[in-house]
C-alpha positions in Angstrom: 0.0 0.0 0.0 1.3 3.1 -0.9 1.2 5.8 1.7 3.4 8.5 0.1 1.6 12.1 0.0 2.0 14.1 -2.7 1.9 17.4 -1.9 1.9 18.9 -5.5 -0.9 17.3 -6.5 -3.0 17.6 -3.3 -2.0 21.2 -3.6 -5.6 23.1 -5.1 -7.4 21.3 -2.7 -5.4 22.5 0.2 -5.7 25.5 -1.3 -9.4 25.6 -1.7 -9.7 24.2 2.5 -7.6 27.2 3.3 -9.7 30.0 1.2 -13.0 28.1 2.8 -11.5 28.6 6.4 -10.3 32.0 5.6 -14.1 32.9 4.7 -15.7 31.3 7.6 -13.8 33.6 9.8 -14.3 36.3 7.6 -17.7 35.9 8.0 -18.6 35.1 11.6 -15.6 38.3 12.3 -18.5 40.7 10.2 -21.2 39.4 12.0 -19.9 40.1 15.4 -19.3 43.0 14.5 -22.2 43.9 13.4 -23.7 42.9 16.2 -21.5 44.8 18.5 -22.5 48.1 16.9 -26.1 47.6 16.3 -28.5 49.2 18.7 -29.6 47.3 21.5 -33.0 47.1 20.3 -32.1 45.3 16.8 -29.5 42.9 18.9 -32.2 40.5 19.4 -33.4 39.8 15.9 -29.7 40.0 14.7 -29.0 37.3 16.5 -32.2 35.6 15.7 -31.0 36.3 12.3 -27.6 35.1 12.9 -28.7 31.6 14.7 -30.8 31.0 11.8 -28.5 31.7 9.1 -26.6 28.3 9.0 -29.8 26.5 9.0 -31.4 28.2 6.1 -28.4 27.9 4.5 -28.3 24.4 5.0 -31.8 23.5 4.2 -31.5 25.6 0.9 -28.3 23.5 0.0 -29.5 20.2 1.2 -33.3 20.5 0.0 -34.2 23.5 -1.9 -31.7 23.2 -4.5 -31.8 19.1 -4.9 -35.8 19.9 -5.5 -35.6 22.1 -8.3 -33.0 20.6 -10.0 -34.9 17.1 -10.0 -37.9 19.1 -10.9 -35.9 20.4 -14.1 -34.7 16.7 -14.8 -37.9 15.4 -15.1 -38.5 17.4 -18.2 -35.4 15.7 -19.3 -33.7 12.6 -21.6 -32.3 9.9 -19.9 -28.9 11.9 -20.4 -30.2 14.8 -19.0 -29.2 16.6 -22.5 -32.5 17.2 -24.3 -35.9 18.7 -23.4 -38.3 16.0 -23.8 -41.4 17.8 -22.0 -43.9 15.8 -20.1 -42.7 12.2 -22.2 -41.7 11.3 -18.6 -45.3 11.5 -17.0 -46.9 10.7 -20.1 -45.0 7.1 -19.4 -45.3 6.8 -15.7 -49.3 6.9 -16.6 -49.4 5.1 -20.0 -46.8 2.0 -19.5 -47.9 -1.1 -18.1 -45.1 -1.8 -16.1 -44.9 2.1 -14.6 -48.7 1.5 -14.2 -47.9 -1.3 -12.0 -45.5 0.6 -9.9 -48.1 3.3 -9.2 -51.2 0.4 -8.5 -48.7 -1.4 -6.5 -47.6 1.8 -4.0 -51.7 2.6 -3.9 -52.4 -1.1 -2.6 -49.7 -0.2 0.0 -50.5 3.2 0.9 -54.6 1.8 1.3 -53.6 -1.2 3.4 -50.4 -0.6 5.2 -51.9 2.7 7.6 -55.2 0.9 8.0 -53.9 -2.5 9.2 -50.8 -1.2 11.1 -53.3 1.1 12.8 -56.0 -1.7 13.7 -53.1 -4.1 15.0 -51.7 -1.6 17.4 -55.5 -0.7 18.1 -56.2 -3.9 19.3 -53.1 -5.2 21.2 -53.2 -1.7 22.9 -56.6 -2.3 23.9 -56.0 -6.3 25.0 -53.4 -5.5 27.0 -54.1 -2.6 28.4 -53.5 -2.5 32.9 -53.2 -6.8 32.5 -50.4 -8.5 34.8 -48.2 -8.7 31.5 -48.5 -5.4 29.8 -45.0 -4.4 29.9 -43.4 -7.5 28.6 -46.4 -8.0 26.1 -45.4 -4.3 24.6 -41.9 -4.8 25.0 -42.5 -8.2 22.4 -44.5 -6.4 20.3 -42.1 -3.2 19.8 -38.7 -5.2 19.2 -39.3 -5.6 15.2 -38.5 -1.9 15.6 -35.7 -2.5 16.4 -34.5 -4.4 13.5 -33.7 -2.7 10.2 -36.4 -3.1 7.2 -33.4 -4.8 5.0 -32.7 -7.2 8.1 -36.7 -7.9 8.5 -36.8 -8.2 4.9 -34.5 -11.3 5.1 -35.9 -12.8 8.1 -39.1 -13.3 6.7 -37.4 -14.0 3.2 -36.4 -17.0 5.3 -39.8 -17.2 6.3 -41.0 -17.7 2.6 -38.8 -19.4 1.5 -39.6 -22.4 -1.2 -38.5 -25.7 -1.9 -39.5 -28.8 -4.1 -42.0 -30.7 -2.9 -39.5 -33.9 -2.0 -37.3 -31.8 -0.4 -37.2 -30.3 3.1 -39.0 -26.7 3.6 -36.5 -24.3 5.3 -39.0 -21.5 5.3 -41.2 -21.8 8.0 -44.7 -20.7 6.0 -44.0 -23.5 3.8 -43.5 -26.0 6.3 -46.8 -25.2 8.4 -48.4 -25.7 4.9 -46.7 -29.6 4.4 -47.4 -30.1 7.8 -50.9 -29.7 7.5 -51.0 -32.1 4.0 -50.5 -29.3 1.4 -47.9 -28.5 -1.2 -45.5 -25.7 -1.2 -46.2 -22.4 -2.7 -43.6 -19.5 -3.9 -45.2 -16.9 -2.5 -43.2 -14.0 -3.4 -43.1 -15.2 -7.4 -47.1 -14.9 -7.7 -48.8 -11.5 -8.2 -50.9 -9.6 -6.8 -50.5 -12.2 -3.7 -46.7 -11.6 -3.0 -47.2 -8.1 -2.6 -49.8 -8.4 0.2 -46.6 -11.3 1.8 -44.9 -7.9 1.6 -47.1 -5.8 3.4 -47.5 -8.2 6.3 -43.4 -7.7 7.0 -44.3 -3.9 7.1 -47.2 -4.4 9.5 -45.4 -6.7 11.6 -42.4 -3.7 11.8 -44.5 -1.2 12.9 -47.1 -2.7 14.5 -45.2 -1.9 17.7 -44.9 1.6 17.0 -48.9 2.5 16.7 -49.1 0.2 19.8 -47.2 2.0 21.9 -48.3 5.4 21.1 -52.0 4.1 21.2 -52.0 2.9 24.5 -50.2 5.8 25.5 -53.2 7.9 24.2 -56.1 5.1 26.1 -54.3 5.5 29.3 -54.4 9.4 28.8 -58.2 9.0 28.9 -59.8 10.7 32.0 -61.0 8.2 34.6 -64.1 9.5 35.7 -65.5 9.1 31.5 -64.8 5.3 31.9 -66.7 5.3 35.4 -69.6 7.4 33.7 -69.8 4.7 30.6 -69.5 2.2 32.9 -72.3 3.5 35.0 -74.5 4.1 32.2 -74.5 0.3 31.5 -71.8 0.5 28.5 -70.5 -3.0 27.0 -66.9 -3.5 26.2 -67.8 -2.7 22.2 -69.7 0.1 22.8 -67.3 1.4 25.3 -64.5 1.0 22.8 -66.5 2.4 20.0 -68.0 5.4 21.9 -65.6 6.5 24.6 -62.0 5.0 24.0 -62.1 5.6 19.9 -63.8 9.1 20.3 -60.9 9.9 23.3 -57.7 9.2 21.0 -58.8 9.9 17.9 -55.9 12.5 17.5 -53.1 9.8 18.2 -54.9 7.5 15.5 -54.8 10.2 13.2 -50.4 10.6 14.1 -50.3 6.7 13.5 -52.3 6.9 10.2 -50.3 10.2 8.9 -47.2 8.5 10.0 -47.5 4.9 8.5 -48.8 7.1 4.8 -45.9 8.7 4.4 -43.4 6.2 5.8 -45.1 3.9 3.3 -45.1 6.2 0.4 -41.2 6.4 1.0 -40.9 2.5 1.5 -37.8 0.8 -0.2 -35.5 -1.8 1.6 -38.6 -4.3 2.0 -39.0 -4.3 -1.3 -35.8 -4.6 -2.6 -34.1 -6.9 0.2 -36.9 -9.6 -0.5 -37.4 -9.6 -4.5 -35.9 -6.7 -5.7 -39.0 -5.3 -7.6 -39.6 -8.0 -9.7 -42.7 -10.1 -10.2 -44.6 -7.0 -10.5 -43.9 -6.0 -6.9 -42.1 -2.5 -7.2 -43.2 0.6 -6.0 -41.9 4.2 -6.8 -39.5 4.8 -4.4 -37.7 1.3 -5.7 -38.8 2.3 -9.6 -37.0 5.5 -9.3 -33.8 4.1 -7.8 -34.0 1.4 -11.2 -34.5 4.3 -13.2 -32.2 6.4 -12.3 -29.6 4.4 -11.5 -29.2 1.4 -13.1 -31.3 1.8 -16.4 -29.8 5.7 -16.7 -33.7 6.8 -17.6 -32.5 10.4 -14.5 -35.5 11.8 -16.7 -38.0 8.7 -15.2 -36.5 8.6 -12.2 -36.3 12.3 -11.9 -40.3 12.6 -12.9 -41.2 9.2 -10.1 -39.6 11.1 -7.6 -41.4 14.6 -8.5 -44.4 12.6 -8.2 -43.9 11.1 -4.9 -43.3 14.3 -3.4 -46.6 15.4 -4.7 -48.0 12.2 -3.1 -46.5 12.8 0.4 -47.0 16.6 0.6 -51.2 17.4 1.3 -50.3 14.4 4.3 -47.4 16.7 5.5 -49.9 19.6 5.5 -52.5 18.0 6.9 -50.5 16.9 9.6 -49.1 20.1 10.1 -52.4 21.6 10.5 -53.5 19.3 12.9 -50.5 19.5 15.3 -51.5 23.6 15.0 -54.8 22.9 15.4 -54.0 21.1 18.8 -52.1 23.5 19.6 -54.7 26.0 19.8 
């Protein structure tokens, strides 16, 4: 290994470090002295200004600028070199396989919140002030813990396929031979391996909307339980009138949170078939696109999209913390 330095040739770049520090110090020496000599009364939004500065700055660099220019490369050729128009959303909407990718992140986003949602609903509920509760959460929450791309090949494991003479190693398979059938590949047959998908992201973050749900039931006041109670209410009707009604804002933070964590989704995908078999979804489609069929233009114009997708939730969810605020 060779671990001679150059100096020469490192030279511009050294250079370039130097002129950056030179500026930093240029800068934060104007500032305080702009602050030493301003009037006492404009100190305090000069250094509002000031503290806010580097995170503008940053956010401009780091999201601002990435936006538009993915917004101008959607327009774009494959190369990025010619105008092309809207031939970019014209395909995502006219292809059958782009078609797929959109029906297939629909089927996500209309299942995934729901059923992540009614799990932690109903474990919160079950175990809510038992003996157990704490080790009964604790059980449910540790997929959290595990990356997507590591649950992705744990339950990759779990579907996995073998001929019929020979052993199963994948535990859905062998339940099935166990009870007299034959084993299926479930992640090679369509529409069925995408819903084998979704139960890997419901068993994730299952954990998550049970935890902040029971949270929520245990915030509910004590003396509406002993008024329902006293009124004659059943377990269903007390769920359905009192304890729903009570938490309905943290149902509404697990829905908004599970929508745009699903539009976003892409290790599960690609850890457990890769997008194939017509399981892919946008955020997987664009990485194809973009980077390993060099469509930028596509990939630019599926990820222009998804932002559209994901920003009315942001907003709504934005409004709602404001509106709980208040």
């Amino acid at each position: 290994m060779n671990l001679d330095f150059d100096f020469a040739a490192e030279q511009p770049k050294l250079v370039q470090l130097l002129l950056g520090i030179v500026a930093f110090c240029a800068v934060v020496a104007l500032l305080l002295l702009l602050l030493d000599r301003a009037p006492m009364r404009q100190r305090a939004r000069l250094h509002a200004a000031i503290l806010l500065a580097p995170a503008l700055i940053l956010l401009a660099i780091g999201l601002v600028v990435p936006a538009v220019r993915t917004t101008m490369l959607s327009f774009m050729s494959g190369d990025g070199a010619a105008w092309v128009g809207l031939d970019n959303y014209i395909w995502m909407f006219t292809q059958p396989e782009a078609v797929t990718v959109l029906r297939n992140t629909l089927i996500w986003l209309a299942l995934v919140p729901i059923l992540v949602t009614s799990v932690g609903l109903l474990y919160a509920v079950v175990v809510d002030r038992t003996r157990f509760e704490s080790i009964a959460k604790s059980l449910v929450f540790l997929p959290m813990a595990i990356s997507f791309v590591g649950a992705g090949i744990i339950w990759k494991f779990v579907y996995a396929y073998r001929p019929e003479e020979s052993d199963q190693i994948g535990l859905l398979n062998q339940i099935v031979v166990a009870l007299g059938g034959t084993p299926q590949q479930w992640l090679l047959e369509p529409p069925l391996n995408t819903l084998f998908l979704i139960v890997v992201m419901v068993w994730i973050q299952a954990g998550f909307a049970t935890v902040v749900l029971s949270a929520a039931i245990k915030g509910i006041p004590a003396e509406i339980i002993e008024a329902a109670k006293l009124d004659g209410a059943s377990p269903v009707q007390m769920f359905f009138r009192v304890t729903l009604p009570s938490i309905r804002s943290a149902v509404v933070v697990v829905l908004v949170t599970q929508s745009i964590g699903t539009l976003k989704l892409f290790d599960i995908v690609r850890t457990m078939t890769g997008g194939q078999f017509d399981t892919s979804v946008i955020a997987n489609e664009m990485y194809n696109q973009a980077f390993r069929y060099g469509e930028t233009g596509k990939g630019a114009a599926l990820a222009v999209f998804l932002f559209v997708l994901v920003t009315p939730i942001v907003v709504y969810q934005i409004r709602q913390r404001r509106e709980a605020v208040r």
